[in-house]
TORTORLO-812260 format. One record per residue (C-alpha): x, y, z; residue number from 1; residue in one letter. Coordinates in Angstrom, 2 decimals. Layout:
residues N
+---------+---------+---------+-----+---+
:      xx :      yy :      zz :   k : r :
+---------+---------+---------+-----+---+
:       X :       Y :       Z : NUM : a :
...
+---------+---------+---------+-----+---+
end
This chain:
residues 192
+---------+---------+---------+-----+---+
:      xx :      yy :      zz :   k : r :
+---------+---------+---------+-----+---+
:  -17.85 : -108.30 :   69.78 :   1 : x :
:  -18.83 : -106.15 :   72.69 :   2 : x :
:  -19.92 : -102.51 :   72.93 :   3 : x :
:  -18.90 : -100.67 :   75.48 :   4 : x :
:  -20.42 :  -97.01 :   75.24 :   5 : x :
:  -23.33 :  -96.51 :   77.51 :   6 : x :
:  -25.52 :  -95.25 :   74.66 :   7 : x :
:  -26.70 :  -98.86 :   74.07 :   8 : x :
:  -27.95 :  -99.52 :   77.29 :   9 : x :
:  -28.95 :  -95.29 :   77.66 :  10 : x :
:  -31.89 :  -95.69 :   74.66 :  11 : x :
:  -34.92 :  -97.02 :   74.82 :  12 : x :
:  -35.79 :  -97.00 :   71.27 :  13 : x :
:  -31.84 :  -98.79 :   70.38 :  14 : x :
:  -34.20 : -101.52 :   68.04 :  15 : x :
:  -35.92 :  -99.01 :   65.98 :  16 : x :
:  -32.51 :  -96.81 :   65.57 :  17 : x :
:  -31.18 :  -99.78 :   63.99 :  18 : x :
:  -34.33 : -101.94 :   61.98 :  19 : x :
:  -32.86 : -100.28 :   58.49 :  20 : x :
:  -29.84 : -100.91 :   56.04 :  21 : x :
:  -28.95 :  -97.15 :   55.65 :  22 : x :
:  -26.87 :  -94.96 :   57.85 :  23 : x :
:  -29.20 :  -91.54 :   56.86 :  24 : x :
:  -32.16 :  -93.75 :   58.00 :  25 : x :
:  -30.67 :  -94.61 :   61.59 :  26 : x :
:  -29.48 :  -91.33 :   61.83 :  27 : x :
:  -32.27 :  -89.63 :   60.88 :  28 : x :
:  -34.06 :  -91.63 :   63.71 :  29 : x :
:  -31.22 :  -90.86 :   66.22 :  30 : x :
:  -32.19 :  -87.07 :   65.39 :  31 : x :
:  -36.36 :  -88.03 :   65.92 :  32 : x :
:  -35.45 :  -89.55 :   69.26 :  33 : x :
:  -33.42 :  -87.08 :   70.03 :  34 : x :
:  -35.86 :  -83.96 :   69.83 :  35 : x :
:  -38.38 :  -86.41 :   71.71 :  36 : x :
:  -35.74 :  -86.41 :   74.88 :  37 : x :
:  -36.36 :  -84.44 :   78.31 :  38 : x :
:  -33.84 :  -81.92 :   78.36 :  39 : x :
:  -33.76 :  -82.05 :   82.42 :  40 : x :
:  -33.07 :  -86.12 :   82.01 :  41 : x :
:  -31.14 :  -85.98 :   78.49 :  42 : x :
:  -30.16 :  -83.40 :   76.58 :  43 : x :
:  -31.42 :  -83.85 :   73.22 :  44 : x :
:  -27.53 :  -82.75 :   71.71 :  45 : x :
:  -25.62 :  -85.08 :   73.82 :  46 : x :
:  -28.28 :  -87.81 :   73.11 :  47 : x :
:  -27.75 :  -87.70 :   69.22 :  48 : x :
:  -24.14 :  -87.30 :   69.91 :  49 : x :
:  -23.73 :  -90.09 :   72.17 :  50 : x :
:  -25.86 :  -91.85 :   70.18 :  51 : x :
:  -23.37 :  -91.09 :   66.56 :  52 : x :
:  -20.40 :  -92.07 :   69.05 :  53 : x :
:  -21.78 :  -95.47 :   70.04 :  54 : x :
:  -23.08 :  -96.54 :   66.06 :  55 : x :
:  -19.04 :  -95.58 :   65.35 :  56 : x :
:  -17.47 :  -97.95 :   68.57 :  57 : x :
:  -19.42 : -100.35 :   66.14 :  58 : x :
:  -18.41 :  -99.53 :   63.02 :  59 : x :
:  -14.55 :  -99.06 :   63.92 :  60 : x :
:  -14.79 : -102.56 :   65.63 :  61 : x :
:  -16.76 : -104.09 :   62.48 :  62 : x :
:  -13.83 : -102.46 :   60.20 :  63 : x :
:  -11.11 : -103.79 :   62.48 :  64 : x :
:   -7.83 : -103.63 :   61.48 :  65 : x :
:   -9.07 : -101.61 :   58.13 :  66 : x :
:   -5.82 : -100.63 :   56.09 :  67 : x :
:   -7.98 :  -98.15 :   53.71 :  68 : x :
:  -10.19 :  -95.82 :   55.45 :  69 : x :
:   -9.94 :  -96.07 :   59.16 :  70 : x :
:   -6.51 :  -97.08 :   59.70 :  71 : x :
:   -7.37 :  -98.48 :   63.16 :  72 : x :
:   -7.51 : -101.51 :   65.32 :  73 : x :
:   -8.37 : -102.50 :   68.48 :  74 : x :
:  -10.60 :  -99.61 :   69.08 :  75 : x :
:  -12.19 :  -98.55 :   72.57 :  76 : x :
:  -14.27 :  -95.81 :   73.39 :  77 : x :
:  -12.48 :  -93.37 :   76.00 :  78 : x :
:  -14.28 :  -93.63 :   79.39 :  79 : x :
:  -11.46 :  -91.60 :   81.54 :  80 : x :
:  -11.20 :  -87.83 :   81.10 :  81 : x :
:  -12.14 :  -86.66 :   77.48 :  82 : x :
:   -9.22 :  -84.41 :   76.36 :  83 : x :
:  -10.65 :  -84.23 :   73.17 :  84 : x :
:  -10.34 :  -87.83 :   72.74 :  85 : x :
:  -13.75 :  -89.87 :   72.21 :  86 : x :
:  -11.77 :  -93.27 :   71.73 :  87 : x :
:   -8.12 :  -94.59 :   71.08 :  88 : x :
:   -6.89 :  -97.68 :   69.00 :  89 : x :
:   -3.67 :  -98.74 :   67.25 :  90 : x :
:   -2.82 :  -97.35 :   63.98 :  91 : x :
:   -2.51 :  -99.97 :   61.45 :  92 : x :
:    0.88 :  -98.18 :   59.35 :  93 : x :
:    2.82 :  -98.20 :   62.94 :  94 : x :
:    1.30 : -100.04 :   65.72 :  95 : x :
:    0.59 :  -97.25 :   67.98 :  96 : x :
:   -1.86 :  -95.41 :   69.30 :  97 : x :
:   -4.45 :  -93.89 :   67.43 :  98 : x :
:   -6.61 :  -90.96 :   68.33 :  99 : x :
:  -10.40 :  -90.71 :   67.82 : 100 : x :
:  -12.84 :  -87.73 :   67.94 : 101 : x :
:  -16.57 :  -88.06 :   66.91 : 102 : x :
:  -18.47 :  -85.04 :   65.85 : 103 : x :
:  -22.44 :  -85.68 :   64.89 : 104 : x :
:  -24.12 :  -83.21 :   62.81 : 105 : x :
:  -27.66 :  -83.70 :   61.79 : 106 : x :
:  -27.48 :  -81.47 :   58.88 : 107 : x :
:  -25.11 :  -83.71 :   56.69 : 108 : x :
:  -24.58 :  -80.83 :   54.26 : 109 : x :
:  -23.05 :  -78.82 :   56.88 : 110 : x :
:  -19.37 :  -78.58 :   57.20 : 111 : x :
:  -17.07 :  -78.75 :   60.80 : 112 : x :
:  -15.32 :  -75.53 :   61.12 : 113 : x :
:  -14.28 :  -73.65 :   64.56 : 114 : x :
:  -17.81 :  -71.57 :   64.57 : 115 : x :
:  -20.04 :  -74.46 :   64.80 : 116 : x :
:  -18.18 :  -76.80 :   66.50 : 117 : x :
:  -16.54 :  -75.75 :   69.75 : 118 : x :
:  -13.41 :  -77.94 :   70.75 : 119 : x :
:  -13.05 :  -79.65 :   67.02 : 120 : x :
:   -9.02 :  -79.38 :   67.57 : 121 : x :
:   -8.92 :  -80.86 :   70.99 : 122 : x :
:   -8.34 :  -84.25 :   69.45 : 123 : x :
:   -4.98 :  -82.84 :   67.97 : 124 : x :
:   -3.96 :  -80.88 :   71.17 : 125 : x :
:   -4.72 :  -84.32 :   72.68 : 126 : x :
:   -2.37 :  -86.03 :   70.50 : 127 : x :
:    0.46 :  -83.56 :   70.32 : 128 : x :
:    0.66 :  -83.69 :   74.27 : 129 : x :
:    1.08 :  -87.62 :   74.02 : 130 : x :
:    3.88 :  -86.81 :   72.15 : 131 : x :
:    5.56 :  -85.12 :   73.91 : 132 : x :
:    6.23 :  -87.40 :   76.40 : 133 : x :
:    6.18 :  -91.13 :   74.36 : 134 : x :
:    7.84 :  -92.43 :   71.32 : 135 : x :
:    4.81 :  -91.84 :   69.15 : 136 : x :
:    4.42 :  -89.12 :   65.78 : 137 : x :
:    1.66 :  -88.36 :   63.60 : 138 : x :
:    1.51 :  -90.27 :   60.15 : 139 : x :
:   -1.67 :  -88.40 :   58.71 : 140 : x :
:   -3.81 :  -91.62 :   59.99 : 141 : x :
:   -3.41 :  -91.91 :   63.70 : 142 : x :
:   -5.49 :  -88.89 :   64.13 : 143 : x :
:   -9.05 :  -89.21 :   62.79 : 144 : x :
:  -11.81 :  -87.07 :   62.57 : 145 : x :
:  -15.19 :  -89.13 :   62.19 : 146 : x :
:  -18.37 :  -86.88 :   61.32 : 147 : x :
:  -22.12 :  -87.50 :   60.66 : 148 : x :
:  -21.41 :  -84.56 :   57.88 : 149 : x :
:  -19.23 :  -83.25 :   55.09 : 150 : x :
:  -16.02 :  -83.45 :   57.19 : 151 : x :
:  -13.64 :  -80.73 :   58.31 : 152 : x :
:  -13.89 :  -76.95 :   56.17 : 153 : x :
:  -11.49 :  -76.86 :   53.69 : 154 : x :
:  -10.16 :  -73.59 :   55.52 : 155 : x :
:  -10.02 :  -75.18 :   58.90 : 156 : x :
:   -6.13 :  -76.30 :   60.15 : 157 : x :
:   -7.87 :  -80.17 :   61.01 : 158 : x :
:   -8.54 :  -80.78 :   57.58 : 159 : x :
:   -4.82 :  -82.45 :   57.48 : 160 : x :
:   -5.92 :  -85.33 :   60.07 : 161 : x :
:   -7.90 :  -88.50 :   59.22 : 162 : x :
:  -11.37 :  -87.53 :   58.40 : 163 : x :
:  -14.18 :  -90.22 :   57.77 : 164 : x :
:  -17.47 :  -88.44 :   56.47 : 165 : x :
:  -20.88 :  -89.49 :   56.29 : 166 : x :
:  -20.53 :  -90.29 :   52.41 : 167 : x :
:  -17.65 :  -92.72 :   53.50 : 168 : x :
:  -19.33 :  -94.12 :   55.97 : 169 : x :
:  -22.30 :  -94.58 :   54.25 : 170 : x :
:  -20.57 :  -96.01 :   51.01 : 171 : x :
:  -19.38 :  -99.19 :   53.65 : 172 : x :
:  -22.83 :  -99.54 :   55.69 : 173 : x :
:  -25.37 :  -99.18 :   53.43 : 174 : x :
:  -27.23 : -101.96 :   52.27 : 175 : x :
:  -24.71 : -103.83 :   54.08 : 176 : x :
:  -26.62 : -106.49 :   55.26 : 177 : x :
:  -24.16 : -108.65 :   57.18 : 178 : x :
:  -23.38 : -105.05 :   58.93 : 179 : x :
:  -26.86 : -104.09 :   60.13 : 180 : x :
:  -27.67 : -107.62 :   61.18 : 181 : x :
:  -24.34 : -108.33 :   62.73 : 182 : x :
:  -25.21 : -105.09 :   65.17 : 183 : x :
:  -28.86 : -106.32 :   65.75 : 184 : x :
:  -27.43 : -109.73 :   66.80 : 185 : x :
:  -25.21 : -107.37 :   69.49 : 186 : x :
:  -28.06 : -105.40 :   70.59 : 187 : x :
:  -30.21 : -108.69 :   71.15 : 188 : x :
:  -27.76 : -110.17 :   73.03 : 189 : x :
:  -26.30 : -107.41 :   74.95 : 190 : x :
:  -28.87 : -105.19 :   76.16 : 191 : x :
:  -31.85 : -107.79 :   76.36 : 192 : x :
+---------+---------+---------+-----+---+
end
């Protein structure tokens, strides 16, 4: 497996991120490393952020093909102009295209909602504009939501889409040994 998001080759400290079992302990590093970053070279935000968005490129392509949480396959991170899309992959209930948005938090008792996260919709708009013009329909899975906290507010409209918390995450990764040292054996080879 190959990662493709830059993140991997961006961090310097990619080895320590990863040396646990636990998702709150690598992302409770990402958050360390990310207050330690120049905000002239790397803003701090988009370093944790990137940082979320590259640990779930892994995690989507680890779960590949999932039929009970993610719903996805063949998942790439988007690297041509973000319409609110972070990544795409095939859903697994139709065989087309699935929509990805990744939204880090580093308070993981904090909830999305429209006041503190700008754009958290954009992933929908993005999706409703693709169908408009292909053969393609939401199903309630091809649209996810994957956060580093609660999820969406219970009030907010994107609470119908796909949303993968950090408790559902974590429940998959941690302790998982064949996960963490399956991505250590990536980062060894790929960014030696």
């Amino acid at each position: 497996m190959k990662l493709t998001h830059t993140f991997g080759y961006d961090c310097e400290e990619i080895d320590s991120l990863i040396s646990e079992n636990t998702l709150d302990k690598f992302l409770r590093k990402l958050v360390a490393e990310g207050k330690k970053q120049d905000p002239d070279f790397y803003d701090p935000l988009d370093y944790m952020g990137h940082g979320f968005e590259w640990f779930v490129e892994y995690f989507l392509k680890f779960y590949n093909g999932d039929h009970i949480l993610t719903y996805t396959a063949d998942y790439e991170p988007n690297f041509d102009v973000d319409n609110g899309s972070d990544g795409f992959g095939i859903c697994t209930l139709d065989g087309k295209k699935t929509f990805v948005q990744v939204k880090f938090k580093a308070d993981p008792t904090c909830y999305l909602s429209g006041q503190n996260t700008p754009n958290l919709s954009n992933v929908t708009a993005n999706a409703n504009q693709y169908q408009m013009s292909n053969d393609w329909k939401m199903n309630g899975k091809n649209v996810i939501l994957i956060t580093s906290c609660k999820g969406v507010h219970p009030k907010h409209p994107m609470r119908h889409v796909n949303v993968i918390n950090r408790k559902l995450i974590a429940r998959r990764v941690d302790n998982n040994v064949v996960f963490w040292d399956n991505l250590r054996s990536i980062v060894e080879e790929q960014y030696a």
